[in-house]
C-alpha positions in Angstrom: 17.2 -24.3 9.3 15.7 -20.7 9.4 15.5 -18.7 12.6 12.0 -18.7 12.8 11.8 -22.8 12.2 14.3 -23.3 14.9 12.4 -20.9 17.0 9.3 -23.1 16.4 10.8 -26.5 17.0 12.7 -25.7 19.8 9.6 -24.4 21.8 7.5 -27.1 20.5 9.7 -29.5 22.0 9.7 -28.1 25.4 6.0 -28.1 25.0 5.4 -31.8 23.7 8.2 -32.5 26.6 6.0 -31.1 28.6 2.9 -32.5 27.6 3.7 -35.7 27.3 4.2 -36.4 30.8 3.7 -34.6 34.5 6.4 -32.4 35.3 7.8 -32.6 38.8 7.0 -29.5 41.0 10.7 -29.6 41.3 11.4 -29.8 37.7 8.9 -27.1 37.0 11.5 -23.5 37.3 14.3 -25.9 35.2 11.3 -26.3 32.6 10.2 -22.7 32.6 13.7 -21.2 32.9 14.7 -22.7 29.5 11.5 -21.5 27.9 12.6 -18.5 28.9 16.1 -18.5 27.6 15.2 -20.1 24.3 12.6 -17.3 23.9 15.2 -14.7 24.7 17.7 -16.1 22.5 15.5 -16.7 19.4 14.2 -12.8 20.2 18.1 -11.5 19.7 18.4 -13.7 16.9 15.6 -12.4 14.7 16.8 -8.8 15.8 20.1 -9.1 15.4 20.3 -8.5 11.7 16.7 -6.9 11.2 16.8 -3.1 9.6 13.6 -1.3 9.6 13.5 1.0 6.8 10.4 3.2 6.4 8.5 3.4 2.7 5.6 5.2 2.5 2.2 4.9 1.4 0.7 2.0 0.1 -0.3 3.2 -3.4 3.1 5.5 -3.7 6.3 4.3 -5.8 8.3 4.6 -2.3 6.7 1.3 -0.8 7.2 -0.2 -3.8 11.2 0.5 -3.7 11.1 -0.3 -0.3 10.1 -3.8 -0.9 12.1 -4.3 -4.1 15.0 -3.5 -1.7 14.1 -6.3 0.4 13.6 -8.8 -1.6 17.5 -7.9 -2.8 18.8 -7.4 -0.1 17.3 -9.7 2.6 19.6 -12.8 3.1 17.7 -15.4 6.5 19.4 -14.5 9.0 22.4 -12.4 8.2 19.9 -9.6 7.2 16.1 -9.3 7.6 15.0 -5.6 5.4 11.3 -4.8 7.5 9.8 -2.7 4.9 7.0 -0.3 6.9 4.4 1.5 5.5 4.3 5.1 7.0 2.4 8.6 5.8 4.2 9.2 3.3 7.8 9.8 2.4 7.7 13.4 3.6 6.8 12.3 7.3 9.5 9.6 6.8 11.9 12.2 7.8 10.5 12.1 11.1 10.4 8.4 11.4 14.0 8.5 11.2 14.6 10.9 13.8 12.6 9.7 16.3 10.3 6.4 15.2 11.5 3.7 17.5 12.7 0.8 15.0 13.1 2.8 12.0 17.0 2.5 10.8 16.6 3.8 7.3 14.2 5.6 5.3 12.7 7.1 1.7 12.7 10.5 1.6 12.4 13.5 -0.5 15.6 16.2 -0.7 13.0 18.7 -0.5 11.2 17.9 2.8 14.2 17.6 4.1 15.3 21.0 3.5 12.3 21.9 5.2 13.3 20.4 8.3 17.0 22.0 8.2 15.2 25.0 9.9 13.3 22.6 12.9 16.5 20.2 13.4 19.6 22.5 13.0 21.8 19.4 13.8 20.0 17.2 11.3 22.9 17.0 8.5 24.8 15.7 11.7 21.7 12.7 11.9 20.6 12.2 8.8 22.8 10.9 5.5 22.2 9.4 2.3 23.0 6.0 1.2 21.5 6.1 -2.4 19.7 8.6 -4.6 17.2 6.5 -6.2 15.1 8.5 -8.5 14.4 11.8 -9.5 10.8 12.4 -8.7 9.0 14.4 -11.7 6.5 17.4 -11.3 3.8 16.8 -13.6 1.3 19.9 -14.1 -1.5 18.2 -16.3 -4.5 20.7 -17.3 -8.2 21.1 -19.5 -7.7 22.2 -22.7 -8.5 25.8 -21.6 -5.2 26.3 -19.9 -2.4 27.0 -22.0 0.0 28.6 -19.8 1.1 28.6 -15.7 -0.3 31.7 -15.7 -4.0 30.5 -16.6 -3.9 28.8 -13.1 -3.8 31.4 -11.0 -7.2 31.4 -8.9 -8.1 28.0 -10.5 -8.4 24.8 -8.4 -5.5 22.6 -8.1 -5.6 19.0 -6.7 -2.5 17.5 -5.1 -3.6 14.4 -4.2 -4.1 13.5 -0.9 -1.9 14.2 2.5 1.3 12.7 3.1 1.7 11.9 -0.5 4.9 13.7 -2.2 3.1 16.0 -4.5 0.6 17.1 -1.7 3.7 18.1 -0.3 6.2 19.3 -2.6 3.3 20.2 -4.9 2.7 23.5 -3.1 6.1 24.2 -2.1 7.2 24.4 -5.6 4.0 26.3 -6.4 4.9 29.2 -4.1 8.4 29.1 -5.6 6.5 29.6 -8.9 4.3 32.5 -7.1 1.8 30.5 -8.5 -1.7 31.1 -6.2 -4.4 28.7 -6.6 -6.9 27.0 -5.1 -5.4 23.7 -3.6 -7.3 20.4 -3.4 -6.2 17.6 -1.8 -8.6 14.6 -2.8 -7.3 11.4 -4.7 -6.1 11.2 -7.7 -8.2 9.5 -9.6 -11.7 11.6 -8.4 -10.1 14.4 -9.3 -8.8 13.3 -13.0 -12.5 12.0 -13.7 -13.7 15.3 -12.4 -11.6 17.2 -14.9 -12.1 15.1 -17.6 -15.8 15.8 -16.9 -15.6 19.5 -16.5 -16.7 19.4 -12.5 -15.6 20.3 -9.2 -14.2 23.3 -10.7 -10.7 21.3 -11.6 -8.7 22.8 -13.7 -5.2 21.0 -13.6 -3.7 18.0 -11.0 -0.1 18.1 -10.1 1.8 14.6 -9.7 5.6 14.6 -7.9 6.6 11.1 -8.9 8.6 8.7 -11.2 7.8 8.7 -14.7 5.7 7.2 -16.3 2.4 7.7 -14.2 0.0 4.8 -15.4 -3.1 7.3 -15.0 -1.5 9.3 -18.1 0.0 6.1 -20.1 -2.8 4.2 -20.0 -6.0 6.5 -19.6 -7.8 8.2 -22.8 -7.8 11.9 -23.2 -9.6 14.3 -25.4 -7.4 16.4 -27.8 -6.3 19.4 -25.3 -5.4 17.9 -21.9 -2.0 18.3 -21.9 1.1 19.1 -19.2 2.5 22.7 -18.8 5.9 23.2 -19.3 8.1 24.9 -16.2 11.2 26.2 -16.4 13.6 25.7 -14.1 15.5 28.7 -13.4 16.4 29.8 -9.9 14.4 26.9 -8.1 16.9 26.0 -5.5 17.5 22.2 -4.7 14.6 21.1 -7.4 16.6 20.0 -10.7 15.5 20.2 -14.6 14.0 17.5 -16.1 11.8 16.8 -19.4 8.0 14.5 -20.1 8.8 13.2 -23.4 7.0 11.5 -25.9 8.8 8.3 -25.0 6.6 8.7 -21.6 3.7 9.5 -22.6 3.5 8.9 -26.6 -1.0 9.6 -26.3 -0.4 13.2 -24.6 3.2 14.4 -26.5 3.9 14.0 -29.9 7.2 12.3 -31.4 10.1 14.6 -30.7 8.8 17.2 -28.3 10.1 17.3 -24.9 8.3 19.7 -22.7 10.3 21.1 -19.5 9.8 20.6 -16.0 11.3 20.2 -12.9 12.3 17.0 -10.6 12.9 16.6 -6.9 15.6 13.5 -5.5 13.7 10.7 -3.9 16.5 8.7 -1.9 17.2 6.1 0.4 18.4 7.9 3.9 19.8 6.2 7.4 20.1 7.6 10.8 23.9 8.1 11.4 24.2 5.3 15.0 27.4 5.6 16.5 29.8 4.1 14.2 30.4 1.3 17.2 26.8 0.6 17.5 25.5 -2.8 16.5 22.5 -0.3 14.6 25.5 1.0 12.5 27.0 -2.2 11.1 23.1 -3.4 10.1 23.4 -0.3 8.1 26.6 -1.1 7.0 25.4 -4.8 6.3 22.4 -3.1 4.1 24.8 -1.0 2.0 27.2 -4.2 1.0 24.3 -6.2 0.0 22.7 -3.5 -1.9 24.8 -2.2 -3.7 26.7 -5.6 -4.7 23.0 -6.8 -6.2 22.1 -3.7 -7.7 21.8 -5.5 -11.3 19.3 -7.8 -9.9 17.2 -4.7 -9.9 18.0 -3.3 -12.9 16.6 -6.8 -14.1 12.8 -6.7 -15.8 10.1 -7.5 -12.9 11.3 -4.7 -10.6 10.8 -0.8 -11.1 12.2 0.4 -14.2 13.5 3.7 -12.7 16.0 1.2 -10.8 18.0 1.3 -14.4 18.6 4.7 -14.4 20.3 3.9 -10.4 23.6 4.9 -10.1 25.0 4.1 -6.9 28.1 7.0 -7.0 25.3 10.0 -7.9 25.3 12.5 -4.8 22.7 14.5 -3.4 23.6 18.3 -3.7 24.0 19.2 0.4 23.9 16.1 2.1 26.7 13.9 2.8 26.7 10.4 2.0 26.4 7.8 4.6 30.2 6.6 5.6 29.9 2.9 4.8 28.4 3.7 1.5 31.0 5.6 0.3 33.5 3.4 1.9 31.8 0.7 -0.5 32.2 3.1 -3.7 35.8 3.7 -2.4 37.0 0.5 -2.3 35.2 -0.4 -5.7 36.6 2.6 -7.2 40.0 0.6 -6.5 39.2 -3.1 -7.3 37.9 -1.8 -10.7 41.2 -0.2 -12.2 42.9 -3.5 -10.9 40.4 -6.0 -12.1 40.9 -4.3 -15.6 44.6 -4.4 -15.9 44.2 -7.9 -14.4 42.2 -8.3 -17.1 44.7 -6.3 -19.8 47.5 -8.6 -18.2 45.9 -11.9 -19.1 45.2 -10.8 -22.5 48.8 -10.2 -23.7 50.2 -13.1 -21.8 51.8 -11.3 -18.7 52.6 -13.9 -16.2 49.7 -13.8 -12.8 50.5 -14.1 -9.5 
C-alpha cells in the first residue's frame, strides 16, 4: 500500500470511528492525540524520500528533463522526484542557494559563471551530478543578412525573460561585440514577424537542444538561414555544428555550419554529507544513473542518447556520490568482463 493510501485509510478510520458513534468527553484528547500522530507520521513519511529539483519554464526543454527524470527515477516511497516549474533555468541557480525545498536543479554552465562573482563560496555549494545536454546557439536571419556583421544595429529577439537564450543570448552576443537591438517577445511572434518582414526583425537567437521544432517543422522561403559563429576565444561556451541531419529544409546535405553550445546540467546543493538532504541526493544519483537506458529508450527526449554520465563540466566539481557511483562502476566493469572472459574459456567460478 502506498503512503498516500495508508495516509488516507488510516485517517478515515479515525474519522468513521469517530462518526459512527459519540465519543466520550474523556475519550476525546486520546481520539485527537492519534490524529495527531498519524498526521505527523504520514507528513515524515511522504518527506522522507521527497527531492525537489527545480526545471524551468513550462514551454523550455529543462521542465521536460526534469520530469523525464522523475518518472525514472521515482520509486513510492523510497524516492518521490518533485519536479517544480521555476523562471527559468538561469534563476534556477538561485533556487538552489536559497529556495526552501529545492535540493537539485537545471542549470546552465554559463549563468553560473555569472554568479561566481556574487557568491564567491559558490563552487563550495553548488556541484554537478550530470551534464545533460549541450544547449545550441541558433542565430536564424532574413535573407538580407549574410554575415554577423549585418546585425549590428538590427533588432534581435531572444525570446522572452527567464528563458536560456534571453539569457545567455546576450551574453554571448557581447562576447561577439555584437550590438543590436534586443527584443525580448516570444518566439513564435517574432518568427511570424520576420517571416513577414515587420517589427523591424531581422534575426531570433534560440540557446537550446537541437532540433527546435519551429525550424524542423515550419516552412521558409529560400534565404532564411542560420549564421555560422566561430568559436574562438569564447571562454566556457564549447563548439558545436547545425547540420543538415537537423534541419534537412534550412541546410543542404553535407554542410555543417558552426556555432557555439553552452552545458545544460543537472546540479545539487552540497548538504552536509551527514544530513538526511545529502543521502536523498545520494538516493537520486543511484537511481538515475542505474536507469539511464530507460531514457535513452524512444518516448523520452532524444538528447538523453547522447547522455554520458562520466562527461565533466570544465570548472565545476562533480557532486561526491556521483562520482562515487562512476568510481565503483568503473571497477565492477573490468571485473564483470573478465568474469565474463573466464566463463568463456572454461575457468572454474567461485
Amino acid at each position: 500500500m502506498s503512503t498516500r493510501r495508508a495516509i488516507g485509510v488510516g485517517l478515515f478510520g479515525l474519522l468513521a470511528g469517530s462518526a459512527g458513534s459519540p465519543t466520550p468527553a474523556a475519550a476525546q484528547p486520546s481520539a485527537d492525540r492519534a490524529m495527531q500522530s498519524a498526521g505527523m507520521a504520514a507528513k515524515a513519511k511522504l518527506n522522507a524520500w521527497t527531492v525537489g529539483l527545480a526545471g524551468g519554464l513550462l514551454e523550455g526543454a529543462p521542465i521536460r528533463f526534469a520530469t523525464e527524470i522523475a518518472r525514472v527515477a521515482d520509486e513510492g516511497d523510497a524516492l518521490h522526484v518533485l519536479p517544480v516549474v521555476t523562471r527559468g533555468p538561469t534563476e534556477n541557480v538561485e533556487a538552489l542557494l536559497y529556495l526552501r525545498g529545492i535540493d537539485a536543479a537545471i542549470i546552465n554552465s554559463d549563468a553560473l559563471e555569472q554568479f561566481r562573482a556574487l557568491v564567491p563560496n559558490i563552487d563550495q555549494r553548488i556541484s554537478y551530478i550530470l551534464n545533460l545536454f549541450p544547449s545550441d546557439l541558433h542565430i536564424f536571419v532574413r535573407p538580407e543578412i549574410q554575415s554577423l556583421a549585418d546585425l549590428q544595429g538590427k533588432r534581435v529577439n531572444f525570446n522572452t525573460p527567464g528563458t536560456t537564450a534571453a539569457y545567455s543570448g546576450p551574453l554571448i552576443f557581447n562576447r561577439l561585440k555584437l550590438d543590436v537591438e534586443k527584443a525580448f517577445i516570444p518566439h513564435p511572434a517574432a518568427l511570424e514577424q520576420m517571416r513577414k518582414g515587420e517589427g523591424g526583425i531581422a534575426g531570433v537567437v534560440f540557446v537550446t537542444s537541437k532540433p527546435v521544432d519551429a525550424f524542423g517543422r515550419g516552412r521558409w522561403d529560400p534565404g532564411f538561414k542560420f549564421l555560422p559563429v566561430e568559436s574562438e576565444d569564447l571562454g566556457i561556451y564549447t563548439p558545436s555544428v547545425l547540420t543538415s541531419k537537423d534541419y534537412p529544409q534550412l541546410i543542404r546535405e553535407g554542410q555543417d555550419i558552426p556555432t557555439i553550445s553552452v552545458s545544460t546540467i543537472l546540479a545539487a546543493y552540497n548538504w552536509p554529507k551527514n544530513s538526511d538532504r545529502h543521502a536523498r541526493l545520494a538516493r537520486l544519483v543511484d537511481h538515475l544513473f542505474s536507469r539511464l537506458d530507460r531514457l535513452q529508450a524512444p518516448g523520452f527526449h532524444p538528447a538523453w542518447k547522447d547522455v554520458n554520465v562520466t562527461a565533466q563540466v570544465p570548472g565545476l566539481r562533480r557532486f561526491g556520490p556521483a562520482q562515487e557511483w562512476i568510481d565503483l562502476n568503473r571497477l565492477r566493469q573490468p571485473a564483470a568482463a573478465s568474469a565474463a572472459s573466464g566463463a568463456r574459456v572454461g575457468t572454474p567460478q567461485r
